[in-house]
N, C-alpha and C positions, 0 to 999 in steps of 0.2 A: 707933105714931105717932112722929113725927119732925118736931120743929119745928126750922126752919132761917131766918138772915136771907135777905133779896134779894141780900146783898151784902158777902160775910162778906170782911174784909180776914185776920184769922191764920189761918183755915183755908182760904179760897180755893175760889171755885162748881165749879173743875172738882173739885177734890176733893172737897166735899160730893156732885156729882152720880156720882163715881166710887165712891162710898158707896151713894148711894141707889137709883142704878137697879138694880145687882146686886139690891137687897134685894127692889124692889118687885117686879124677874121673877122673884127664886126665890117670892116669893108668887103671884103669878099663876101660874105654871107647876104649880103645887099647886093649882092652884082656888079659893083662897083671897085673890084681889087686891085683896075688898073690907076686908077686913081690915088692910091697909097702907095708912096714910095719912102723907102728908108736907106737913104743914105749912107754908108758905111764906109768913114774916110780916112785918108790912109795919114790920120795923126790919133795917135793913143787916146785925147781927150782931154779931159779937166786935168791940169797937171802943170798948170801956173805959164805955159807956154803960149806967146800968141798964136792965133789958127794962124797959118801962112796962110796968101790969098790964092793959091790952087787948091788950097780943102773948099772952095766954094764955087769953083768952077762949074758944079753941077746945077748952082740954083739958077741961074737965067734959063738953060735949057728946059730944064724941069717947068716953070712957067712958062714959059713960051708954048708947050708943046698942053698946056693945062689951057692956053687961050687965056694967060691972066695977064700976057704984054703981048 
C-alpha cells in the first residue's frame, strides 16, 4: 500500500507516478496486482498541513483484507 496526496507540491505527481507505476507492473507482471494498492487521498500532500485522520481510514481495511491483522 501506498498512500499518496492528489497533489503533492515537494515531491511532485510526475514523480509520485514515476514511483508508482514501476511498482504496480513489477506486481502485476508477477501475478500478484491485487496485492498493490495505492492510495490516492483526498488531501493534496506534503504542504506542511497535518494528514486529518480520515486520510487513513483506508489502512486498517487494507490489512485486514491482506491477513496482516
Amino acid at each position: 500500500m501506498i498512500q499518496t496526496g492528489y497533489a503533492d507540491e515537494r515531491v511532485g505527481q510526475d514523480q509520485l507516478e514515476a514511483l508508482i507505476n514501476p511498482i504496480a507492473r513489477a506486481y502485476a507482471g508477477r501475478g500478484v496486482g491485487h496485492r498493490f494498492f495505492h492510495d490516492l487521498m483526498d488531501i493534496p500532500g506534503h504542504d506542511g498541513m497535518r494528514i486529518p485522520d480520515s486520510a487513513l481510514d483506508g489502512v486498517v481495511p487494507w490489512l485486514q483484507e491482506q491477513g496482516m491483522l
